[in-house]
Each structure stands twice: as structure tokens, then as C-alpha cells.
C-alpha positions in Angstrom: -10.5 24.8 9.4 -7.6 25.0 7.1 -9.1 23.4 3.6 -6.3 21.3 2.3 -8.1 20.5 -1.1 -7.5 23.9 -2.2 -3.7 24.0 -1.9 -2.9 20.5 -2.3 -0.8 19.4 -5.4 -0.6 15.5 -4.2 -2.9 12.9 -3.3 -0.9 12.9 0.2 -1.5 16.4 0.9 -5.3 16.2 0.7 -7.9 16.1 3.2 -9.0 12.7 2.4 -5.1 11.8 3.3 -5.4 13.6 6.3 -8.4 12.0 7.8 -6.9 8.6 6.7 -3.5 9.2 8.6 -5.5 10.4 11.6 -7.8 7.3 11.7 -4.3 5.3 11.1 -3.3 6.7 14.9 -1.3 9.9 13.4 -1.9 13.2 15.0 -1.8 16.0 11.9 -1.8 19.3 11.5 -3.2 21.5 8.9 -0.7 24.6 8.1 -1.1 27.1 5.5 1.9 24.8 3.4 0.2 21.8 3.5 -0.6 18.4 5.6 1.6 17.7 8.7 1.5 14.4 10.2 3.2 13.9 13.4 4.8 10.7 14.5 5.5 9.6 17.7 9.1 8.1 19.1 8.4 4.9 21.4 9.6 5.3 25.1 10.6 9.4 24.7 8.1 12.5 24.8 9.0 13.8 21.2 8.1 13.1 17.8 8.9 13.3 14.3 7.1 15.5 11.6 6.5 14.4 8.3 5.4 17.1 5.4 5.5 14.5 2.4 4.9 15.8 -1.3 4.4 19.3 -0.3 5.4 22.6 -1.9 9.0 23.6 -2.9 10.2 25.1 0.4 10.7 29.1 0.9 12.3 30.9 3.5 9.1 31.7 5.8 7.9 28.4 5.1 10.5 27.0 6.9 11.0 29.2 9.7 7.3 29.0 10.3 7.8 25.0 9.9 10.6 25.5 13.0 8.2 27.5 15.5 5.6 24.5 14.6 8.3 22.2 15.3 9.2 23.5 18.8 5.6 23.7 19.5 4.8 20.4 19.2 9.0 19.0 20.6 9.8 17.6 17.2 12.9 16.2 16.6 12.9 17.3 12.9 10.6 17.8 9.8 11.3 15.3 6.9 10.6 17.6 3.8 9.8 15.4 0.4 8.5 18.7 -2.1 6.9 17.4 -4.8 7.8 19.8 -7.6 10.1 19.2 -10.2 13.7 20.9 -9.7 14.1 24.3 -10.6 17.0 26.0 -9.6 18.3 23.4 -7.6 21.5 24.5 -6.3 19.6 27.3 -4.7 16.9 25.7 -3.2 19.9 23.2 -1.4 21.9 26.3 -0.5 18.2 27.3 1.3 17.6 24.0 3.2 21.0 24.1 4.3 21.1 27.0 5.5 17.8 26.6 7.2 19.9 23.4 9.1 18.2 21.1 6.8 20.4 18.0 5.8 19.6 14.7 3.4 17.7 12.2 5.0 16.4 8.8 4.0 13.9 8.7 1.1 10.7 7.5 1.4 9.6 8.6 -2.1 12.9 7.8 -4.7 14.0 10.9 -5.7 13.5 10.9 -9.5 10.1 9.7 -11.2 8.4 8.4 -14.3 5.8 10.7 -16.2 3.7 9.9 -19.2 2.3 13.0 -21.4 -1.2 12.1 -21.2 -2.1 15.0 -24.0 -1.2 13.1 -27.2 -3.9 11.0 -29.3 -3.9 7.5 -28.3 -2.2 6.5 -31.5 0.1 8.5 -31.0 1.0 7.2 -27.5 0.9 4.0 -28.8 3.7 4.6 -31.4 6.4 5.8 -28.5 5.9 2.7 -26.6 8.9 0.0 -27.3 7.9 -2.9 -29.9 8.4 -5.5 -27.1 5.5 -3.3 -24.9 3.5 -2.8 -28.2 3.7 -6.3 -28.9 2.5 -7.5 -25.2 -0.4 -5.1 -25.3 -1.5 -6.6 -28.3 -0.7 -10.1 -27.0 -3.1 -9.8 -24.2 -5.9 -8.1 -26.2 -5.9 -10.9 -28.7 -6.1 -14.1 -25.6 -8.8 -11.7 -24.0 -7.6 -10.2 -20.8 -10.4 -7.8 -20.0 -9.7 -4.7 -18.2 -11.8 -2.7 -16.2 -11.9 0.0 -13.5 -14.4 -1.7 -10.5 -14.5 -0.1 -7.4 -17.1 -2.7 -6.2 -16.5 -4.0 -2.5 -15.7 -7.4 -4.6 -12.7 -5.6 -6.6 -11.8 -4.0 -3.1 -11.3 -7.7 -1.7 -9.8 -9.1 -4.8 -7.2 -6.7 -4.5 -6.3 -7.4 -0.9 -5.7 -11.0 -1.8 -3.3 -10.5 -4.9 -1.5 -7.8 -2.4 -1.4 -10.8 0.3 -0.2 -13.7 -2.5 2.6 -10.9 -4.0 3.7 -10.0 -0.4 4.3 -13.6 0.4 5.7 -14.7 -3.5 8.2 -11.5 -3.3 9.2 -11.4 0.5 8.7 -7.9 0.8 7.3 -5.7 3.6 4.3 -3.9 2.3 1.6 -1.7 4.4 -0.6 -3.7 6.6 -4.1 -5.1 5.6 -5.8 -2.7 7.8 -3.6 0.5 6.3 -4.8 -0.5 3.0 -8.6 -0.4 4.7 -8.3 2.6 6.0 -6.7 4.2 3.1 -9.8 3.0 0.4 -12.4 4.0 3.1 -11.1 7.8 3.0 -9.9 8.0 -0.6 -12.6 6.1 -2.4 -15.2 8.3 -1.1 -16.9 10.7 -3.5 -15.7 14.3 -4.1 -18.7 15.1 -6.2 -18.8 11.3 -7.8 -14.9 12.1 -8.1 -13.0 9.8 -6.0 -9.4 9.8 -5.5 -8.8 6.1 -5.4 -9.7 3.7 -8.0 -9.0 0.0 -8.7 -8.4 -1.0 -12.1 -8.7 -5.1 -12.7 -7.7 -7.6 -15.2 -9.4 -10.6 -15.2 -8.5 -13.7 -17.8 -10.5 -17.1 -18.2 -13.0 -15.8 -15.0 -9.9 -15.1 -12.5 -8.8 -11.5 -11.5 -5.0 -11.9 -11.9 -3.6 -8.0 -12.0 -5.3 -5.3 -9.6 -4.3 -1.7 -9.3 -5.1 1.0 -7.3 -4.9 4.6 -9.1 -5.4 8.4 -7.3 -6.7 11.4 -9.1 -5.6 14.2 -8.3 -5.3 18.1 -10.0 -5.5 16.5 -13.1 -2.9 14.0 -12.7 -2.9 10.1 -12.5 -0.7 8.2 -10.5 -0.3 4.7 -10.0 0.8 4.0 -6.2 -0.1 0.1 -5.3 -0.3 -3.4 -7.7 -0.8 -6.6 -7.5 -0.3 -9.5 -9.7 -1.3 -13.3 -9.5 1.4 -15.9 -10.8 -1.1 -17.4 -12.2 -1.4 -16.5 -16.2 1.6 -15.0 -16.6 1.9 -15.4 -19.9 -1.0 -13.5 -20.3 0.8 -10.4 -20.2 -2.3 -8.5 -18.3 0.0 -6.1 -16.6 1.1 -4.5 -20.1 -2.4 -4.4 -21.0 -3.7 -2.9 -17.5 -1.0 0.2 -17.8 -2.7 0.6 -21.8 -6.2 0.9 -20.2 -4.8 3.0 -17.7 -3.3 5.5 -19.7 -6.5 5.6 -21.4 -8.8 6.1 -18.5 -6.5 8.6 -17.3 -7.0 10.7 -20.6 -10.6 10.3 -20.3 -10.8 11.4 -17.1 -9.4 14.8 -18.4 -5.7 13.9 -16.7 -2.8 15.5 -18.5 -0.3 13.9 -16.5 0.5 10.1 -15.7 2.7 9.4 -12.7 4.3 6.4 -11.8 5.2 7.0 -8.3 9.0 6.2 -8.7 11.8 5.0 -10.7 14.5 2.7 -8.7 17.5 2.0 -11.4 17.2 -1.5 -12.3 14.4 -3.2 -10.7 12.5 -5.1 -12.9 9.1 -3.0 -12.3 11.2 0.0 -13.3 12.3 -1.6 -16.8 8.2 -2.4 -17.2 7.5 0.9 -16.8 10.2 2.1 -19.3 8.7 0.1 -22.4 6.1 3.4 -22.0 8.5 5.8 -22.8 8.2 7.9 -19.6 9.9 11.3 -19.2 12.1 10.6 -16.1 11.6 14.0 -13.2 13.8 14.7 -10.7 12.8 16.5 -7.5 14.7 17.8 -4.5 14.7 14.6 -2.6 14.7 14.1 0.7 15.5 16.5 3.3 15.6 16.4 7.5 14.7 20.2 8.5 16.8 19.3 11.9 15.4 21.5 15.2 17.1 19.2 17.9 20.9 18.6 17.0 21.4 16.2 19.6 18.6 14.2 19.6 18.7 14.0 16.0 21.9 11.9 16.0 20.7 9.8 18.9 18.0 9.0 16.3 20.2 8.3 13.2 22.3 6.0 15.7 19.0 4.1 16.5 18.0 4.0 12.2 21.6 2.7 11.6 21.2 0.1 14.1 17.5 -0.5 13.2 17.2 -1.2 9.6 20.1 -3.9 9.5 18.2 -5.6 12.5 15.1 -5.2 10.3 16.7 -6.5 6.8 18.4 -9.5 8.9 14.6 -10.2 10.3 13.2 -10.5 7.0 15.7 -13.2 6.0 14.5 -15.3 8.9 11.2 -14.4 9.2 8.6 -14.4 6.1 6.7 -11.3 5.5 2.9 -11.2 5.9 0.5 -8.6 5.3 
């Protein structure tokens, strides 16, 4: 068996990952690239492939990606590499050629990073005075922050997620994804787990929870959750301080923040910790059946207005 560990460069191209997404009802498929999870098309007898943070693309990788492809009657390959751009008009000029086109993200296409390396005073210093100041705000009214992967902190979690979906209106993954996803990623690679939760808790309520993966010595920080209650704490500021801390102590050289969406509130938070903003290729749709393909960009452009109309009438739940 293919061992994914040993090529993977992202939480989602581990085996942990893999075994979570097959569990979830994906089929996947271990190539020598990386983790291929296969998605099937209601009422027709193809699928979609998905190779999510993976490596930059080659030429053999993606011709070898095209006879898998065929194999299996996918409809196309949605390629999101994970590496930083280097050489970028090139590497376009190779999807392209290759019959790739740009497809609808799933991960935005540039992201925050935090240099990890520096002392801790140091860190401290390039953070804006309005980030600086609610760090210290929150230290001094005694919001205590700790990483607890107790079964407790597990459910504690799943309630602020279920409070922020309902607050917010948005859709987030399902209860039962976010299960499945702690059972396989919380378990220990040599008292190493990939996920963590990190909690702040303020006058005997947990109000902030995060889950955090490790993974080839980076941190990233893919899910939060916040209670309205306490606001004025200002855990949150606090929680990404203890954070960046843990990650240093757990020998992490690199802090991701899984995205950077111009403008959103949660993306002017994350500035205040003067992150180095990293562009990679984006999103790409390594086509293999022309026609089908547009049949299923007709059915998305029909889809998602349904879908963003439904959420107006209907409340999100999770």
C-alpha cells in the first residue's frame, strides 16, 4: 500500500485524511502524487476527482492523472497544489496545455503565513498595537487558554460550531463530518496527533474553541468557533497568541492560516499578526470529458444561485 505519510506536504494529503474521507462515503485512491478522492455525480455513472493540496503538477503527473481518470470515467480532476508559485506563467502554460482550465476554488487562492522561527518577543513586536493591546487586554481579565483534546473540549467545540453556524447563517460541514474528521486525525502518530483543539475559557465558560493540524512542521488553523457571549473579552486575540506559541513549541516553523478572503472581517483579525500573504496556483479543472464537463458547469451555474437563494429562506443548521 501506497504510504501517503511519506510524500504528503498537507494535512489533506495524509493517510489519516484518507481514511477519514473514505469513512465519509468517498472512494480514494492512493497514487504515487498524492491522495485521490473520487466523488460521485447523482443520477449518471461518472464521477469527479478531487487531488486537493497536492504537489505542483509536472508533465507525467498529469498524464498519468488522465489514464487514472479514464479508468475510473471521471469527468475531470480538480487540481488545488499546495506550493507556493514559482514560475507561474509556466506552470499555467503546462495545465493548459494539458487541457486544464480555472475552476471554482475550494481553497482561496492566496494565504496567510506567520514565521514561527523568531523569539516570542520578537513576534510580539510585529503584531499591530490594536492586536498587541487585545492580547494584553484578555491576559489581564483572565481568559485562560489551553490546548484540551479531552472528549469534553471535543463537545464544547461542536456546540460553539452549532451557536456560530446559526448566529452567522452560514453553511459549514455537518456534525457528523466534523466526527469523523477528529476520530481519524486526533489519533496518535507516535503521541503526535494531527488535530488539536485549543480552548478559551473566561469566568468558567469555554467561549472560543479551535481546531489546529500539524503537519511537516507546519501549523495551520482550519476550523473556530466563538461564543457571543464575552465578547469583550477579546479571547480570540489571545487564543491566536497561545497558538503561535504552541506551534513554536511543538518545533513548527511555519503558521498557516488556511486562507485570506479580501475584506472579510476574520481576514482583517488575522492581519493584526502581520502574516506574509502566499499565493499558489489556484484552482485548476484537468478536463478528460469536454462534453460532459460543460453539462456540469451548466448544472453548478444553475446550482449555486438555487443554493444561495435557499439560504435566504431557509436557516442553516449543522
Amino acid at each position: 500500500m501506497n504510504t501517503l505519510n511519506n510524500i504528503a506536504k498537507h494535512p489533506l494529503q495524509t493517510n489519516s485524511w484518507a481514511t477519514f474521507r473514505k469513512e465519509w462515503g468517498n472512494e480514494v485512491l492512493k497514487t504515487k502524487y498524492g491522495l485521490l478522492t473520487l466523488h460521485k455525480i447523482p443520477f449518471l455513472p461518472f464521477k469527479l476527482g478531487m487531488f486537493i493540496r497536492g504537489p505542483k503538477p509536472t508533465k507525467t503527473m498529469l498524464k498519468d492523472l488522465k489514464s487514472i481518470a479514464l479508468k475510473e470515467k471521471l469527468i475531470f480532476i480538480k487540481l488545488e497544489p499546495v506550493e507556493p508559485i514559482k514560475n507561474k506563467e509556466k506552470s499555467i502554460k503546462l495545465l493548459k496545455g494539458s487541457g486544464a482550465v480555472s475552476g471554482k476554488t475550494l481553497f482561496t487562492p492566496t494565504t496567510f503565513q506567520v514565521d514561527l522561527t523568531p523569539p516570542e518577543e520578537e513576534l510580539m513586536k510585529s503584531f499591530s498595537s490594536k492586536t498587541r493591546y487585545n492580547i494584553r487586554l484578555a491576559q489581564r481579565k483572565g481568559v485562560k487558554v489551553v490546548e484540551d483534546n479531552s472528549k469534553k473540549a471535543f463537545e464544547s467545540y461542536l456546540k460553539l460550531t452549532r451557536e456560530t453556524v446559526e448566529r452567522q447563517g452560514f453553511y459549514a460541514h455537518s456534525e457528523r463530518y466534523h466526527r469523523l474528521m477528529w476520530k481519524h486525525l486526533n489519533k496518535n502518530l507516535k503521541q503526535n496527533p494531527i488535530a488539536r483543539i485549543m480552548t478559551a475559557s473566561y469566568k468558567g465558560d469555554i467561549i472560543t474553541s479551535w481546531i489546529l493540524f500539524v503537519w511537516n512542521n507546519t501549523l495551520y488553523y482550519p476550523y473556530g468557533a466563538s461564543s457571543t457571549k464575552h465578547k469583550n473579552a477579546m479571547a480570540n486575540n489571545l487564543v491566536m497568541w497561545e497558538v503561535i506559541r504552541l506551534g513554536k513549541n511543538l518545533g513548527c516553523t511555519t503558521f498557516d492560516l488556511w486562507g485570506r478572503e479580501v475584506g472579510k472581517g476574520f481576514t482583517k483579525f488575522k492581519e493584526g499578526y502581520n502574516p506574509t500573504v502566499v499565493e499558489t496556483l489556484g484552482t485548476w479543472d484537468l478536463v478528460i470529458n469536454k462534453p460532459l464537463y460543460r453539462l456540469y458547469k451548466l448544472a453548478e451555474a444553475i446550482r449555486w444561485p438555487l443554493l444561495r437563494l435557499r439560504s435566504k429562506l431557509v436557516k442553516p443548521s449543522f
